[in-house]
C-alpha positions as CSV (number, residue, x, y, z in Angstrom):
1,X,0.0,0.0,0.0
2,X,1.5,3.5,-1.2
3,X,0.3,6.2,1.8
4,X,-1.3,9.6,0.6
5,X,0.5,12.7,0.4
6,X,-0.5,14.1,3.7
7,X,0.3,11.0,5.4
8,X,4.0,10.8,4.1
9,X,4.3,14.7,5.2
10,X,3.1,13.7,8.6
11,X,5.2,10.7,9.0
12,X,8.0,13.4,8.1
13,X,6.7,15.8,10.6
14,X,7.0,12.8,13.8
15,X,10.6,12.3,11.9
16,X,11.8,15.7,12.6
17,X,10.6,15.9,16.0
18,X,12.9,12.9,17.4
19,X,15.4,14.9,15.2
20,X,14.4,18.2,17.4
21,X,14.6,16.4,20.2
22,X,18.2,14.0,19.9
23,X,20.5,16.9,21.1
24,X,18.4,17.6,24.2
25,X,18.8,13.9,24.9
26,X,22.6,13.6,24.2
27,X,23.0,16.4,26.2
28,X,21.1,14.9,28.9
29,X,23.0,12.1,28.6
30,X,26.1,13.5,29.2
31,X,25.0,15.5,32.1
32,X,24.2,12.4,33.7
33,X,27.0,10.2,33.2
34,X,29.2,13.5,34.2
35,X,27.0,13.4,37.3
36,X,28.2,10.0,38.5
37,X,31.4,9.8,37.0
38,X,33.6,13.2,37.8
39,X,31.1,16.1,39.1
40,X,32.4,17.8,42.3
41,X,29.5,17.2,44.9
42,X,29.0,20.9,45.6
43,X,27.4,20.8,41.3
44,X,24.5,18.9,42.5
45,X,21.7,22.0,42.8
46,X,22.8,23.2,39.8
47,X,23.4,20.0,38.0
48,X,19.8,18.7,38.9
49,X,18.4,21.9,38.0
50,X,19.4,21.7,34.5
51,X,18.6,18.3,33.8
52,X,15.2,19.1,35.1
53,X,15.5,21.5,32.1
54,X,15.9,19.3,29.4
55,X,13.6,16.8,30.7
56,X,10.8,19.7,30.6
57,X,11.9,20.6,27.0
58,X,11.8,17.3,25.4
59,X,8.5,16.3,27.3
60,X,7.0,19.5,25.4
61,X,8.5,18.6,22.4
62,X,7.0,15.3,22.5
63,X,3.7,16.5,23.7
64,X,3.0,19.2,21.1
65,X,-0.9,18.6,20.3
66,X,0.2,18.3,16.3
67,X,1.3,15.2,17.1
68,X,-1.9,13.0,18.0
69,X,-3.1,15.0,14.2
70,X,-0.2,13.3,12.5
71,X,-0.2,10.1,14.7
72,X,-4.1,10.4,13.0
73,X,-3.0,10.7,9.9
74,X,-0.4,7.9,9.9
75,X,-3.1,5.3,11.4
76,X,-5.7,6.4,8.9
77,X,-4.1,5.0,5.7
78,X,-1.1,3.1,7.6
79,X,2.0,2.2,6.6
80,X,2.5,-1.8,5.1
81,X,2.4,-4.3,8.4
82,X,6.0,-5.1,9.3
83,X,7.5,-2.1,7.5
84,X,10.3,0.5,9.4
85,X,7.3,2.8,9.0
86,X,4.9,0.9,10.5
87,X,7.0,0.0,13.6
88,X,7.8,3.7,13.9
89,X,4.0,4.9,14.4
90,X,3.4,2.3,16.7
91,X,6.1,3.3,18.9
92,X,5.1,6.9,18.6
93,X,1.9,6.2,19.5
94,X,2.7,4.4,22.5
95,X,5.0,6.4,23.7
96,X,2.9,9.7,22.7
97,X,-0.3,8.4,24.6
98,X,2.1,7.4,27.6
99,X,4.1,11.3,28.0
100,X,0.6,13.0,27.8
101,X,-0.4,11.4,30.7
102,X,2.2,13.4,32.9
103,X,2.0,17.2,33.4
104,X,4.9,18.8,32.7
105,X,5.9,19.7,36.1
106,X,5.4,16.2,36.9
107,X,8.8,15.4,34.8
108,X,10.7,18.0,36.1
109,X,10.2,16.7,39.4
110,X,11.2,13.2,38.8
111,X,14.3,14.7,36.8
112,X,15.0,17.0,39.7
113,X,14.0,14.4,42.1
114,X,16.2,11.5,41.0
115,X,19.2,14.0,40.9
116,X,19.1,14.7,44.5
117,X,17.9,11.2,45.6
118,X,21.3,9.5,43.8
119,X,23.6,12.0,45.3
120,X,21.5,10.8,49.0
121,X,22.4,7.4,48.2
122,X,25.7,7.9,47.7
123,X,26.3,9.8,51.0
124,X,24.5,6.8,53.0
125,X,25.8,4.4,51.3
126,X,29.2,5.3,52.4
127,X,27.9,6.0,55.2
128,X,26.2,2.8,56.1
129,X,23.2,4.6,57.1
130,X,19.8,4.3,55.6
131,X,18.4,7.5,57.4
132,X,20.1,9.7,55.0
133,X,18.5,8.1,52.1
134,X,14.9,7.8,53.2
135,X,13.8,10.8,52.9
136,X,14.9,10.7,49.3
137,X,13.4,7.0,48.6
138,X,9.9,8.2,50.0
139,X,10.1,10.7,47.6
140,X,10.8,8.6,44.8
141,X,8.2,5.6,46.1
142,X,5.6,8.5,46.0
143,X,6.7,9.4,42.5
144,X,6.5,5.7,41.4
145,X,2.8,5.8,42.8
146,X,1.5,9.0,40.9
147,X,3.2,7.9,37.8
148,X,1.1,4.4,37.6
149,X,-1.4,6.5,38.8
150,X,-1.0,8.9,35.6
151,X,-0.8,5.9,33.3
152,X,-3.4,3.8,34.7
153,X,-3.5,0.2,35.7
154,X,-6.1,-3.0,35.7
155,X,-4.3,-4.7,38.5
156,X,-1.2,-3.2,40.2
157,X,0.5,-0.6,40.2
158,X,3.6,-2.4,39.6
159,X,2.3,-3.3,35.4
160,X,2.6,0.6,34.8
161,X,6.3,0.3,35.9
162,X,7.5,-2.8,34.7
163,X,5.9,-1.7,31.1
164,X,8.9,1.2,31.0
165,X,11.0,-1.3,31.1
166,X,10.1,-4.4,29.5
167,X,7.0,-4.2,27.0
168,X,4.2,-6.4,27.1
169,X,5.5,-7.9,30.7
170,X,2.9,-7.3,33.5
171,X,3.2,-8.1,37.5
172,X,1.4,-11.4,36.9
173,X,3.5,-13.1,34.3
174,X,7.1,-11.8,36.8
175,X,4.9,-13.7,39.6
176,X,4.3,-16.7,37.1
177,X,8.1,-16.6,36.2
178,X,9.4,-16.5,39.5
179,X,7.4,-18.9,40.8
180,X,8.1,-21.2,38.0
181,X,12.1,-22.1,38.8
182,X,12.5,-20.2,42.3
183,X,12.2,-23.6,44.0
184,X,14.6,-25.4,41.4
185,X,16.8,-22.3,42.0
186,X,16.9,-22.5,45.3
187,X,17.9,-26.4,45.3
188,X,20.2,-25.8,42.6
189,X,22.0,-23.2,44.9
190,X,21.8,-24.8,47.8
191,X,23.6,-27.9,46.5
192,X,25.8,-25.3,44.3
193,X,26.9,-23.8,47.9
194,X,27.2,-27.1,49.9
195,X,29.6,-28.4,46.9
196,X,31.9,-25.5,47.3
197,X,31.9,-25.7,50.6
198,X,33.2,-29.0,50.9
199,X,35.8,-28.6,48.0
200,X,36.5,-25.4,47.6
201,X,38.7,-24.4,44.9
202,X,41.9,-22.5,45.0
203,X,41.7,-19.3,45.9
204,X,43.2,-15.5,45.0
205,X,46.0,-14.2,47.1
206,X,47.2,-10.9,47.3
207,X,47.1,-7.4,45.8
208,X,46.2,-6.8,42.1
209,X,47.0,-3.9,41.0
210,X,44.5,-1.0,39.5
211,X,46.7,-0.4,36.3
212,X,46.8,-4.1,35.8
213,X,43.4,-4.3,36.1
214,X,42.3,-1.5,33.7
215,X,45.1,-3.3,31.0
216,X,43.3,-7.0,30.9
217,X,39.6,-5.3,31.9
218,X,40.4,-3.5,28.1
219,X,41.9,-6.2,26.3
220,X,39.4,-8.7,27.2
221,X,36.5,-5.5,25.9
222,X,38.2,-5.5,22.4
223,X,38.6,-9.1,22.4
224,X,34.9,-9.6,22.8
225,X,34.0,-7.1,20.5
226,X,33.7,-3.9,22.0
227,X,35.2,-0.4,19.7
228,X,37.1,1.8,22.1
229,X,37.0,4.6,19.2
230,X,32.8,4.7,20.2
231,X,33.2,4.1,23.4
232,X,35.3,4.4,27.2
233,X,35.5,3.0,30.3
234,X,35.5,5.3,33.4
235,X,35.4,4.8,37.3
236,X,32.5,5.2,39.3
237,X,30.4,3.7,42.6
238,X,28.2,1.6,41.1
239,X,29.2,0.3,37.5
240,X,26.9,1.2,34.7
241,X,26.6,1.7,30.6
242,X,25.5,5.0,29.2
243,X,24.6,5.0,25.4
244,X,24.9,8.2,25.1
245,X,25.0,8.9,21.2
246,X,25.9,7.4,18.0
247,X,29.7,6.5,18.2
248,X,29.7,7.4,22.3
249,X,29.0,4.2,24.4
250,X,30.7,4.8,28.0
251,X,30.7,2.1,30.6
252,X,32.1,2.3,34.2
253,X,33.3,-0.5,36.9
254,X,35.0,-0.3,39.9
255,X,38.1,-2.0,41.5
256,X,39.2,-4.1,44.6
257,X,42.8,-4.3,45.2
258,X,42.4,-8.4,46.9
259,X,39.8,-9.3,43.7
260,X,40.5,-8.3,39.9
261,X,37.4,-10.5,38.6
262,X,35.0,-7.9,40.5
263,X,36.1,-5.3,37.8
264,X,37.1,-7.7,35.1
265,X,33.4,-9.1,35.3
266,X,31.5,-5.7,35.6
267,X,33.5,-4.8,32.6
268,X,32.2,-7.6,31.0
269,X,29.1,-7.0,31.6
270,X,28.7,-3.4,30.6
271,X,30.3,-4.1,27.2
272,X,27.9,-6.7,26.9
273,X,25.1,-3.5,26.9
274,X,27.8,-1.8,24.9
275,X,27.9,-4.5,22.3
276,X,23.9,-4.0,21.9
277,X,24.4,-0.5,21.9
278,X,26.5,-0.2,19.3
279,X,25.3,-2.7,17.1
280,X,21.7,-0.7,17.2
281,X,20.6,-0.2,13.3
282,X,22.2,3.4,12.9
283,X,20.4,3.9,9.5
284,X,17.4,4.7,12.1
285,X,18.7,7.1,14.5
286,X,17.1,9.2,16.3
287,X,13.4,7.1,15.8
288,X,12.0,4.8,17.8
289,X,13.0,1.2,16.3
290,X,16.8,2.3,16.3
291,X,16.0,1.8,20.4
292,X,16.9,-0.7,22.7
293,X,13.8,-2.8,22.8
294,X,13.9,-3.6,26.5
295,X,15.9,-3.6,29.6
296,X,15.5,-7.7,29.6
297,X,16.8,-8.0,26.2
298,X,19.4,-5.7,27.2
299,X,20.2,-7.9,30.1
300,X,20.7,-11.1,28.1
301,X,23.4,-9.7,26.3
302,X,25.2,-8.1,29.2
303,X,24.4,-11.4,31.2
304,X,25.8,-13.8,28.5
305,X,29.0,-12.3,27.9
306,X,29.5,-11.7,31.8
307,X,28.8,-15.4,32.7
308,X,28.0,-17.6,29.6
309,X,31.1,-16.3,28.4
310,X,33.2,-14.7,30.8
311,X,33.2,-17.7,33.3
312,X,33.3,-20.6,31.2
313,X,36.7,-23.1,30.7
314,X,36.6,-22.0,26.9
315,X,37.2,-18.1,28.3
316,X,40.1,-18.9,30.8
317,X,41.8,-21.1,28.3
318,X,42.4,-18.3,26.3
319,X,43.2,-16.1,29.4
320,X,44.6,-17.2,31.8
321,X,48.1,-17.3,30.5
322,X,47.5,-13.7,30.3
323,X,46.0,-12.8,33.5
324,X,49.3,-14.6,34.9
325,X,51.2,-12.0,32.9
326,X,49.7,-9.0,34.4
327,X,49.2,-10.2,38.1
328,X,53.0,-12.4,38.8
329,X,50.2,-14.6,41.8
330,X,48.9,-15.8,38.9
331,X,51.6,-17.2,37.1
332,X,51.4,-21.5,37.0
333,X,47.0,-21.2,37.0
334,X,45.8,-23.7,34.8
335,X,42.0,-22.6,32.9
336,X,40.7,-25.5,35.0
337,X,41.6,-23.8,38.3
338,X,40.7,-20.1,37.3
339,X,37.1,-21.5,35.9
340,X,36.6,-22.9,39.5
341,X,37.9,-20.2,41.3
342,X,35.4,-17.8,39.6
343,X,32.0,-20.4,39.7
344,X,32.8,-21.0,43.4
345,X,29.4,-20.7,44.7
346,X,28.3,-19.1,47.8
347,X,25.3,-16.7,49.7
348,X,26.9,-13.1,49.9
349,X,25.2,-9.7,50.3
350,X,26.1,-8.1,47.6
351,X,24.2,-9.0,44.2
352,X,27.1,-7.8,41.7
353,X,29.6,-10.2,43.4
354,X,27.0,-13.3,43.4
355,X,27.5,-15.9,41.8
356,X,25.0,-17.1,38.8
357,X,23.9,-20.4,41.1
358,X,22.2,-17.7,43.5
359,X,22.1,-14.4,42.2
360,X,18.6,-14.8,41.1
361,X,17.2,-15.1,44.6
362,X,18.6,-11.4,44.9
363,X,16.4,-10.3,42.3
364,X,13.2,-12.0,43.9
365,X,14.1,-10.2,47.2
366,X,14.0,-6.7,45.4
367,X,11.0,-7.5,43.1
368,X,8.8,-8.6,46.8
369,X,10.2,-5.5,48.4
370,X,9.3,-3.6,45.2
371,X,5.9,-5.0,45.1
372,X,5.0,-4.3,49.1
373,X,6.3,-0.6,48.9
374,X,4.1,0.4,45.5
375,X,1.2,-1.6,47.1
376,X,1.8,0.3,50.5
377,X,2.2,-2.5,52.4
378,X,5.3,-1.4,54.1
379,X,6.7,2.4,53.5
380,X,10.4,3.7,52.8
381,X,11.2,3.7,56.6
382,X,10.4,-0.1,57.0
383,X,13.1,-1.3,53.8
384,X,16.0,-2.3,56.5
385,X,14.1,-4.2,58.3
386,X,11.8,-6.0,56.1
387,X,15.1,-6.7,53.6
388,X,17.0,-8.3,56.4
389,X,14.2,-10.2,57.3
390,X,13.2,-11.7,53.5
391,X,17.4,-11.8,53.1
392,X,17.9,-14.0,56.6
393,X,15.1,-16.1,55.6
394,X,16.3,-16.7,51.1
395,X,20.2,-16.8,52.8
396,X,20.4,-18.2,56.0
397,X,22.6,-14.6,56.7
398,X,22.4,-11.5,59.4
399,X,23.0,-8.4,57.4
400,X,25.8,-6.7,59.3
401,X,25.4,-2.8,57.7
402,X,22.9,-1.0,55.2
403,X,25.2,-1.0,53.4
404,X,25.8,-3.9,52.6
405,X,22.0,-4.7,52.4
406,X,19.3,-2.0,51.3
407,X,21.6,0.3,50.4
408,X,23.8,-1.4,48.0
409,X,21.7,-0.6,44.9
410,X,21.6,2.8,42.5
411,X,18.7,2.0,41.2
412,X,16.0,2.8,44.1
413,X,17.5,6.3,44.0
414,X,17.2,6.7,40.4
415,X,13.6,5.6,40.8
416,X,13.7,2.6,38.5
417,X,11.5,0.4,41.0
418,X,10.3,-1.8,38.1
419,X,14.2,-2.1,36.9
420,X,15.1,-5.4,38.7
421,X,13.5,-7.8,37.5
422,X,14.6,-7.6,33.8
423,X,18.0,-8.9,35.5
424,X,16.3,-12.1,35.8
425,X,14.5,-11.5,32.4
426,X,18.2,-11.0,31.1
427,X,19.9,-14.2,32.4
428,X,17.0,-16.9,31.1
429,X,17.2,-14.6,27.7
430,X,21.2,-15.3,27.5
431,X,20.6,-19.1,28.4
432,X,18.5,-20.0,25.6
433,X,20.0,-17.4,23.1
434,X,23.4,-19.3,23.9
435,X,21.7,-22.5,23.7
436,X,20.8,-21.5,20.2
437,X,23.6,-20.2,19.1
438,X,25.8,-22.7,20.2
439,X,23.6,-25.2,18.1
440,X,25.1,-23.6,14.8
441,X,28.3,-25.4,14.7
442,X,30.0,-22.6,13.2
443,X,29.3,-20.6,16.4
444,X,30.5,-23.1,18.9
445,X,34.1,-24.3,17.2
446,X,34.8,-21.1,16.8
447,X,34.1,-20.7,20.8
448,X,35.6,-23.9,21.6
449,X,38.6,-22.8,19.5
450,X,38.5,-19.2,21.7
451,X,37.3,-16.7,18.9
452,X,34.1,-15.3,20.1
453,X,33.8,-13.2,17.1
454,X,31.3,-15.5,15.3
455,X,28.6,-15.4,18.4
456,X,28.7,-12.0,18.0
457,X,28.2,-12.4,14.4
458,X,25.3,-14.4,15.3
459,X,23.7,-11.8,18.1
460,X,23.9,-9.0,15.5
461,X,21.2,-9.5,12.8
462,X,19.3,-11.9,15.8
463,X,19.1,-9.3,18.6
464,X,21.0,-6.0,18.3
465,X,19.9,-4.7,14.6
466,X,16.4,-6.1,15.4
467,X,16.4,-2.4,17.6
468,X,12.7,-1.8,18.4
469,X,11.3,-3.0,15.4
470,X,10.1,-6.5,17.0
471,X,9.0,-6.5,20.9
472,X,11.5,-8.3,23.4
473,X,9.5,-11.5,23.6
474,X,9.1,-11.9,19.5
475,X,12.7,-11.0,19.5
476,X,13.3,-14.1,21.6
477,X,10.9,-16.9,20.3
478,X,12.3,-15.9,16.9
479,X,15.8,-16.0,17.7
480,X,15.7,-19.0,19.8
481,X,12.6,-20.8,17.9
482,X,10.4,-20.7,21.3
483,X,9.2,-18.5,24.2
484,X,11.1,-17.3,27.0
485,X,11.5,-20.1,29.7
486,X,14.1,-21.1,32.4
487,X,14.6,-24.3,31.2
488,X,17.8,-23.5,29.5
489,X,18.7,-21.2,31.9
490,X,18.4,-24.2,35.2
491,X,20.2,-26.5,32.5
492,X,22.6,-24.1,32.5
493,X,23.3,-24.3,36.1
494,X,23.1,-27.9,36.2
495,X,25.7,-28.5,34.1
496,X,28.0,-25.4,35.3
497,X,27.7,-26.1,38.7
498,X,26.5,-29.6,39.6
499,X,28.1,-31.6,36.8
């Protein structure tokens, strides 16, 4: 079908507003990876205040009233079904009918809100103190509240959230999930732990140094894919991957002088994201279906290279000779005894440093304690107590500081309650899209053989170039040739960590 004039002038017209619009957001975007990377904390007033701004301009800019007309237009006499086009107005409209449910004011308070509330978390979190923060997280529960109130929900609050970040999911089918493998997961762990327990494996001695670090976290990046001339890695408190603009994908870890996997892996897994990212179909840039699809499809590619990749024997034969270069302790490691050392199973507090046998059952804490505070069951002032309590209960373990419990987390502050599940969403995706790929016997002797280059291949036209034009769960079942499940995900940790 060939669209009318006026159609094709108003598909133009929805064009050049994304293209209005793209600066504000890069600029945005780099405010905000400034903000947790290098700004002097004395910026924050000012900081928030302009990123406030731009969130106010680019919700106006979306919201103009033209835009339902040519939405109209576009829908009357639509574009051919599976076309660029077609995707594009769909997207528009979604997102259109979502931003004009918010009042203006509304945005610039969650801008200037979130701001303020990460700079809080930082402080107690350092501080070990919760008391600094929850004023902030009240704030940002409150937020989360009036926003699904704004959208509008059948059953819980929680579906307007989730829906940011994963389309299509809903509170109902997480609970389904969840309670689909949680008791396998739990088994799985518990024998994962008891095994380690009783033969642990060798262990990592002594200092590694920070330069050392930053020289293998880079070579393993550009070994798995990643192009250092789009893209950077920076130091920050909590590691995280900015896509900031076409050619400008910066990711962040953090480093431990007694453990070099803590940054080696969070490197991993924010090139992961910055593998999607900049393998995003450029050609559409700045429209919709150039987008990430979803957090959860995000997730499955920062998840697979972390631990489908980044932990398995096929990894450390290629590495470990290496590692034993940069750090002398390591010297005489064989690939057997790093790929124990870093799948040793074991309950810890922190969810970036578990292991894949139980971070899952960190995720279903946060999704509960998400859940309760959005359904006012329990307020911000209540999260210390009521985390320890569901964390004593999933880990058998007292948690000594905030810190190390409620506290360890950005994401609360940012107000992404919604955010954690896709983590969980992420690691079943990466399960079965390995499981696919692997089938392709291209892909896997070129793994077994320690050139990773072909997976990649296989992700790009699969997942990343896909961009927005398919939603995550078609992404998956056509990828993979089935729905998402955890059944390749549990025979995943059966093999890695039973045997």
């Amino acid at each position: 079908m060939v669209c009318a004039m006026p159609n094709v002038n108003s598909y133009e017209n929805l064009c050049a507003v994304d293209r209005d619009a793209a600066p504000l957001q890069h600029a945005a975007s780099i405010l905000g990876w400034d903000q947790e990377v290098n700004m002097p904390a004395k910026g924050l007033a000012q900081r928030s205040a302009a990123l406030a701004g731009l969130a106010g301009e680019m919700h106006k800019r979306y919201c103009q009233p033209q835009i339902a007309e040519w939405l109209s237009d576009c829908e009357s006499d639509p574009f051919p079904a599976g076309s660029v086009e077609a995707a594009n107005v769909s997207l528009w409209r979604e997102g259109y009918d979502r931003r004009t449910k918010f009042p203006g004011e509304f945005i610039e308070e969650k801008s200037r809100t979130s701001s303020e509330a990460k700079a809080a978390w930082a402080e107690a979190r350092k501080k070990s103190d919760f008391s600094l923060f929850a004023p902030l997280l009240e704030r940002q529960v409150d937020i989360a509240r009036r926003e699904a109130d704004y959208i509008g929900y059948v059953d819980q609050p929680y579906d307007a959230l989730i829906e940011k970040f994963e389309r299509g999911m809903t509170t109902a089918n997480l609970q389904g999930i969840f309670g689909s493998f949680r008791g396998e997961l739990t088994q799985i762990a518990g024998e994962a732990v008891e095994r380690a327990e009783a033969n642990p494996p060798r262990a990592f001695e002594g200092e590694f140094s920070i330069e050392g670090q930053q020289m293998i976290n880079r070579e393993v990046a550009e070994w798995i894919g990643f192009d250092f001339e789009a893209g950077r890695i920076d130091t920050t408190t909590h590691p995280f991957c900015s896509g900031i603009a076409l050619g400008d994908t910066r990711m962040t870890t953090r480093y431990y002088p007694q453990d070099f996997t803590a940054s080696l892996y969070g490197v991993m897994h924010e090139s992961g994201h910055g593998l999607y990212n900049q393998g995003l179909p450029v050609e559409h840039f700045p429209h919709p279906v150039y987008d990430a699809v979803s957090l959860g499809i995000h997730e499955s590619q920062s998840r697979l290279w972390e631990n489908q990749i980044g932990r398995s024997l096929e990894f450390w034969n290629v590495w470990t000779e290496r590692a034993g270069e940069i750090f002398p302790q390591l010297a005489g490691w064989t690939p057997e005894e790093m790929t124990a050392a870093v799948n040793c199973a074991g309950y810890t507090f922190i969810r970036v440093d578990a292991d894949e046998a139980t971070y899952d059952l960190h995720i279903a804490l946060r999704f509960e304690v998400e859940l309760m505070l959005l359904n006012r069951e329990i307020e911000a002032a209540d999260v210390p107590r009521v985390w320890n309590e569901k964390f004593k209960a999933m880990f058998g373990l007292d948690v000594p500081e905030d810190s190390q419990g409620c506290l360890q987390d950005i994401h609360w502050s940012m107000g992404a309650l919604g955010y954690f599940p896709t983590y969980t969403l992420g690691n079943l995706g990466a399960a079965q899209l390995m499981e696919s790929a692997m089938a392709d016997t291209s892909v896997s002797a070129a793994f077994a053989g320690g050139d990773p280059h072909p997976l990649l291949d296989w992700m790009r036209p699969r997942v990343h170039r896909v961009g927005s034009s398919l939603t995550p769960s078609e992404i998956i079942e056509k990828a993979t040739g089935k729905p998402l499940a955890p059944d390749a995900f549990l025979r995943h940790l059966r093999k890695r960590f039973l045997g």
